[in-house]
C-alpha positions as CSV (number, residue, x, y, z in Angstrom):
1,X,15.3,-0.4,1.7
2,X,13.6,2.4,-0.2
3,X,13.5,6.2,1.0
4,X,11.7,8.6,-0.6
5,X,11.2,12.3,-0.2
6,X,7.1,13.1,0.9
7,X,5.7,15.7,-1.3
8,X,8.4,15.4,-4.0
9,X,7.5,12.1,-5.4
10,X,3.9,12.7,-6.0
11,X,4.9,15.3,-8.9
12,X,6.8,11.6,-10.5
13,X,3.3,9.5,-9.4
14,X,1.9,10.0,-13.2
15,X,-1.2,9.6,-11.5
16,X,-3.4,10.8,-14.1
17,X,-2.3,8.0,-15.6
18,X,-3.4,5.2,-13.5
19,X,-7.2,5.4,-14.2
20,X,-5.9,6.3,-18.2
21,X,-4.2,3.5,-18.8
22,X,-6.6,1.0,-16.6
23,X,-9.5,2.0,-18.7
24,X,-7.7,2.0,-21.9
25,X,-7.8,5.7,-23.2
26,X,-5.5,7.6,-23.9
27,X,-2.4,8.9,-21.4
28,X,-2.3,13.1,-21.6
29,X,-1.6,15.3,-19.1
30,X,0.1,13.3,-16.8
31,X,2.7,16.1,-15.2
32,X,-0.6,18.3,-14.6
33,X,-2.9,15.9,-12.8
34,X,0.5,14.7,-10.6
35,X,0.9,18.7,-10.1
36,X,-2.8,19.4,-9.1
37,X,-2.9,15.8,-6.5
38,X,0.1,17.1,-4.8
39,X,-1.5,20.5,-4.8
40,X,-4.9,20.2,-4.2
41,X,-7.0,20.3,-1.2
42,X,-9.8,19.4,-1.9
43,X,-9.0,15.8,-1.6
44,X,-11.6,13.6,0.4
45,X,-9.2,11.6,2.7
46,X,-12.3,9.8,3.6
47,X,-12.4,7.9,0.7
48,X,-9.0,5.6,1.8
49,X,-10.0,3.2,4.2
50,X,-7.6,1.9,6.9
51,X,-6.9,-1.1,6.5
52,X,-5.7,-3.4,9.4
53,X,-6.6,-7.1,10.4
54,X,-6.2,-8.4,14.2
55,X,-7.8,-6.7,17.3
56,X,-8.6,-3.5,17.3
57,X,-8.8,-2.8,20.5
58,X,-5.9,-4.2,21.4
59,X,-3.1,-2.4,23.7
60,X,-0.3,-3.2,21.0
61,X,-0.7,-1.4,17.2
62,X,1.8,-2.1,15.1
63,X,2.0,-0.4,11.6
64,X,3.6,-1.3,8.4
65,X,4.5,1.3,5.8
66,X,5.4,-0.4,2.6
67,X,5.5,-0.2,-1.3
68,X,4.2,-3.1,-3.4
69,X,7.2,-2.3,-5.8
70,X,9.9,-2.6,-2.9
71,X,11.5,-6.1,-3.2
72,X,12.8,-5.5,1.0
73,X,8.6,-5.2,1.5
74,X,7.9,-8.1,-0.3
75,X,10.6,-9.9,1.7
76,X,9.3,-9.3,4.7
77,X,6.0,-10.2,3.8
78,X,7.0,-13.3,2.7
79,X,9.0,-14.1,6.0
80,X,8.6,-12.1,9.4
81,X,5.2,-11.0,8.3
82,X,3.4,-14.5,8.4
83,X,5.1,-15.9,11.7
84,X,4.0,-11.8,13.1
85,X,0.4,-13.3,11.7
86,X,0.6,-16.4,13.2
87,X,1.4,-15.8,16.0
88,X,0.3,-11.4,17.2
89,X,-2.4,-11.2,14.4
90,X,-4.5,-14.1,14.0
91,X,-4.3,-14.6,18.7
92,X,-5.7,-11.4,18.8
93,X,-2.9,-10.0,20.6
94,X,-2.0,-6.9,18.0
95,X,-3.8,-4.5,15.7
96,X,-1.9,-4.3,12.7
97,X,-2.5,-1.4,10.3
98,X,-1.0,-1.6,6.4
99,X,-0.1,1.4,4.9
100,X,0.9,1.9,1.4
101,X,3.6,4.1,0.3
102,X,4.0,5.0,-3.2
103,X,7.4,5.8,-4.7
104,X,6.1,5.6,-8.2
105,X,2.7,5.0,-11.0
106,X,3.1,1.4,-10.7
107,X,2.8,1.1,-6.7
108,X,-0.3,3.1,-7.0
109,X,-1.8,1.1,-9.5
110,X,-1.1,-1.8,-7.5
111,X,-2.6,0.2,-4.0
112,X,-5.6,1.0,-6.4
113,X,-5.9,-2.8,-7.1
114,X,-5.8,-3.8,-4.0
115,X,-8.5,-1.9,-2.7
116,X,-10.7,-3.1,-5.2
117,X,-12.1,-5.7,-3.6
118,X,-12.9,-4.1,-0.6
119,X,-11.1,-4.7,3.4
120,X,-12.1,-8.7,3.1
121,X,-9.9,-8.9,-0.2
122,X,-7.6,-6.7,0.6
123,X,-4.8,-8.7,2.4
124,X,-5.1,-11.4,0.5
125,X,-4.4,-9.3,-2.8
126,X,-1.8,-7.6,-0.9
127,X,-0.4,-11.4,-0.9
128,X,-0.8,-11.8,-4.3
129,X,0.8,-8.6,-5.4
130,X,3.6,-9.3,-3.4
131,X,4.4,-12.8,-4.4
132,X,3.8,-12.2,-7.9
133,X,6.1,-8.8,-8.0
134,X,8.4,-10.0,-10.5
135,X,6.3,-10.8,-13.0
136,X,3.6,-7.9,-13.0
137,X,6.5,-5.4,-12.3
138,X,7.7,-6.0,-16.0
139,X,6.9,-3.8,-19.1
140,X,5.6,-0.7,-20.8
141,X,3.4,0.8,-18.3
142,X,0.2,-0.7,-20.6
143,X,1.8,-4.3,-19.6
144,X,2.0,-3.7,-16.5
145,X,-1.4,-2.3,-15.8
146,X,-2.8,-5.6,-17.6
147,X,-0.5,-7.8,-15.7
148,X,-2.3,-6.2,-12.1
149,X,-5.4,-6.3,-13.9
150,X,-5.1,-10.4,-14.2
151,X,-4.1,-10.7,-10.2
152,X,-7.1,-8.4,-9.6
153,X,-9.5,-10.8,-12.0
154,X,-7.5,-14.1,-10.6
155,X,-8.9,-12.8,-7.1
156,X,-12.2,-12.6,-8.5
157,X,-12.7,-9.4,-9.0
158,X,-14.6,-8.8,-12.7
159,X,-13.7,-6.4,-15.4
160,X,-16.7,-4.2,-14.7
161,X,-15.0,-3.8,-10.5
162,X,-11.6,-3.3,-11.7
163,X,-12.8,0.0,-14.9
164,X,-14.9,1.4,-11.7
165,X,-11.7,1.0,-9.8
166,X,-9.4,2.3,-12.0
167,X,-11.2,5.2,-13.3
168,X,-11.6,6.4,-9.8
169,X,-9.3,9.8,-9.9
170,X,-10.8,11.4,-6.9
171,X,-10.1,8.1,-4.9
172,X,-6.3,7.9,-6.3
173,X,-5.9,11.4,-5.4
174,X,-7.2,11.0,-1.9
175,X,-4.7,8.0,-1.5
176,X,-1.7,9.8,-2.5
177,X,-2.8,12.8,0.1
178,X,-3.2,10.0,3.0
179,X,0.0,8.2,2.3
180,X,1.9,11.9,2.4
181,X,-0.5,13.2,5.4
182,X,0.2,9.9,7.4
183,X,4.1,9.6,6.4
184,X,5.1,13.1,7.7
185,X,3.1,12.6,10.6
186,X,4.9,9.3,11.3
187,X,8.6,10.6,10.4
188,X,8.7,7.4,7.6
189,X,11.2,7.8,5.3
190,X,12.0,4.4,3.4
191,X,10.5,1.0,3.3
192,X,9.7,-0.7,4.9
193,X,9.0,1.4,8.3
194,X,7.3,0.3,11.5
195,X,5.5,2.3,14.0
196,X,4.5,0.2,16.9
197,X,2.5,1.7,20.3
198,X,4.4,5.0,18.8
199,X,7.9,3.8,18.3
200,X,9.6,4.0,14.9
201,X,11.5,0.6,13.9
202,X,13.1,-0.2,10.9
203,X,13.0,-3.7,9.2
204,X,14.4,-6.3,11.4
205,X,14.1,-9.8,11.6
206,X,11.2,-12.1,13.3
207,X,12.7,-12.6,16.4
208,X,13.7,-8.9,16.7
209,X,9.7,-8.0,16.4
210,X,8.8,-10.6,18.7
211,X,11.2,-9.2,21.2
212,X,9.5,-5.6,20.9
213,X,6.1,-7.0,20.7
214,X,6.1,-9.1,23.3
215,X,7.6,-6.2,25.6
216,X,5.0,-4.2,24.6
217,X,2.5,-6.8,25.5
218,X,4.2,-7.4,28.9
219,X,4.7,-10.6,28.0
């Protein structure tokens, strides 16, 4: 499990260089753009979609807050998450809301990624990312940027999508501003967290969020 400190972190995001190094120029003034995004605000939350698959109007939401670098998220979405798909997600019985957290440049990156393709993509990127997080994890930051940029292009997303994506400052910016904005309003503190109907949970095993779900449900 990984905890971070909101606010803090973003001046360590590098995000300046995300869309520098995705659109291969040069990396400069990396500790002033990660100043100005925690600072700013003037940041257009509107441009970071919510993205959640199930029922939306169901009487059960559950949300996941999770980094694509944290080898406990990836864990879960490789286990609890697909039986919680299987059997809350795909029935219709939940709403289930993904939300990114970003302890560092890479995770970003990844987020950025991601949401390249747009919500129909989205979860199955997230897939991707996760299952391949020991190999694109690996590098100088230039290797890892390529390494998302082949799960991005694997996905079918083209080399034109992916510059547009990366180069999108305002965007990156906006996300780091939503992911603090939603985090303190959620009390989330490490990966990966759970919010369901309102109720924090930590990371617990299949049966254990069955248990809550389905007393949530009534069932």
């Amino acid at each position: 499990m990984k905890r971070f400190i909101p606010g803090i972190l973003a001046i360590a995001l590098g995000l300046g260089g995300a869309y520098y190094y995705f659109s291969s120029q040069p990396v400069t003034g990396l500790a002033s753009l990660a100043v100005e995004a925690q600072e700013a605000t003037d940041a257009d939350l509107s441009l970071v979609q919510e993205m959640s698959m199930g029922n939306p109007d169901a009487s059960v939401t559950m949300i996941e807050y999770a980094s694509f670098t944290c080898p406990h998220c990836k864990n879960f979405n490789s286990g609890p998450m697909k039986e919680i798909k299987a059997n809350y997600i795909d029935t219709g019985k939940i709403n289930f809301i993904y939300r990114e957290v970003y302890f560092d440049r890479y995770g970003l990156w990844a987020g950025m990624v991601a949401r390249c393709g747009g919500p129909l993509r989205y979860f199955g990127l997230t897939d991707m990312i996760y299952d391949r997080q020991a190999e694109w994890t690996k590098g100088e930051p230039e290797a890892v940027a390529a390494n998302l940029r082949r799960i991005g292009k694997t996905a079918g997303l083209s080399d034109v999508q992916l510059d547009a994506c990366m180069a999108d400052g305002d965007k990156a910016k906006a996300m780091v501003a939503v992911w603090e904005k939603n985090a303190e309003q959620d009390n989330v503190t490490s990966t990966p967290s759970f919010v369901v109907n309102g109720t924090n949970y930590s990371n617990m095993s299949y049966a254990e969020f069955a248990t809550v779900l389905d007393k949530e449900l009534g069932e």
